[in-house]
C-alpha positions in Angstrom: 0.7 11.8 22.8 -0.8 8.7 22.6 -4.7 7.2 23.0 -4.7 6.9 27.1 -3.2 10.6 27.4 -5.7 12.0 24.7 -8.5 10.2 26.5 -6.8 11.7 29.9 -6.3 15.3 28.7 -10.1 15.4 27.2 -11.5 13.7 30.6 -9.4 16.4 32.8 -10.2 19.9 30.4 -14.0 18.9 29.9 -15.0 17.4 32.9 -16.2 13.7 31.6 -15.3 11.1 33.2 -12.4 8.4 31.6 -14.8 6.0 30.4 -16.7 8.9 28.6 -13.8 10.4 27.2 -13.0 7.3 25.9 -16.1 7.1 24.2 -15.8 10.1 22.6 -12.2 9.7 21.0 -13.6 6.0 19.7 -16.3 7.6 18.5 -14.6 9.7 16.6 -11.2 7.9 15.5 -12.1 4.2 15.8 -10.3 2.6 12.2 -12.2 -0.6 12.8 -15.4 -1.1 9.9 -18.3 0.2 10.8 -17.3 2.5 14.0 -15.6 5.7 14.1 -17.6 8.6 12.5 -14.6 9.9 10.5 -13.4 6.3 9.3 -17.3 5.8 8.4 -17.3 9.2 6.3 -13.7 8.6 4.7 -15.5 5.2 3.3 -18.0 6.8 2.3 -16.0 8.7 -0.3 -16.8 12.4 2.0 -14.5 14.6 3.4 -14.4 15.8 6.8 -13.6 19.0 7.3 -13.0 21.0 11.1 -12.9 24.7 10.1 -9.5 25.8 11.7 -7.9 22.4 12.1 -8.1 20.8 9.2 -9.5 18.5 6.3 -9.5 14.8 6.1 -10.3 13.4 2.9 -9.6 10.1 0.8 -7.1 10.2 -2.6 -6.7 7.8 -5.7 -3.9 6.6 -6.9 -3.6 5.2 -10.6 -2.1 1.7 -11.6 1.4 2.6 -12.8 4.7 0.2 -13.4 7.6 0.1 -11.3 10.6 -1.3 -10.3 11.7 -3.8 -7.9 14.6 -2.7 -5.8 15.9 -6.0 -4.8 16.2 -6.8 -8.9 15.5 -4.2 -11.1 12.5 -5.9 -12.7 9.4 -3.8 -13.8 6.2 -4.8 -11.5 2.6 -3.3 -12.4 1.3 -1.3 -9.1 -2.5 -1.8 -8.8 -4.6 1.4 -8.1 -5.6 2.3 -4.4 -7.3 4.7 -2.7 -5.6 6.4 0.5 -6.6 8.9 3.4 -4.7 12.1 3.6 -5.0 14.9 6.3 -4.4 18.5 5.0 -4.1 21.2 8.2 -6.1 24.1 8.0 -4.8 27.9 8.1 -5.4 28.3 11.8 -3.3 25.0 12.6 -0.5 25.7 10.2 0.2 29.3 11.6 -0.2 27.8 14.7 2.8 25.2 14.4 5.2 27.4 12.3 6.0 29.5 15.1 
């Protein structure tokens, strides 16, 4: 499923209109600075948790050395924060069927 048919499915089970819909899944999932409540939170250093579907939360990852592939040369690996999703109970059960 992409954007259009989330947008779609939301606007046809609720009763919004497209544009509205739209609005709502921007509102929630927009990436770009600034916008996108969840995006916003995960800079923010917060989690976001949905009881039943999940947890979205931000990691850090330590500098470390490693090696190039192409080479075989060590290479130092800065330190980086990154966003993870972890699935809730009710979600995991859910799938595993």
């Amino acid at each position: 499923m992409n954007k259009k048919e989330l947008v779609a499915k939301l606007a046809k089970q609720t009763g919004l209109s497209q544009a509205k819909a739209a609005e709502v899944v921007n509102a929630l999932f927009d990436a770009d600075p600034g916008k996108g409540i969840i995006a916003v939170e995960l800079d923010a250093g917060h989690k976001v948790t949905i009881p039943g579907f999940g947890t979205f939360g931000t990691k850090k990852r330590a500098a470390r050395t490693g090696t190039n592939p192409a080479n075989g040369k060590k290479i130092q690996i800065s330190a980086k924060s990154y966003a993870f999703f972890k699935p809730g109970k009710t979600l995991r059960e859910r799938v595993a069927v």
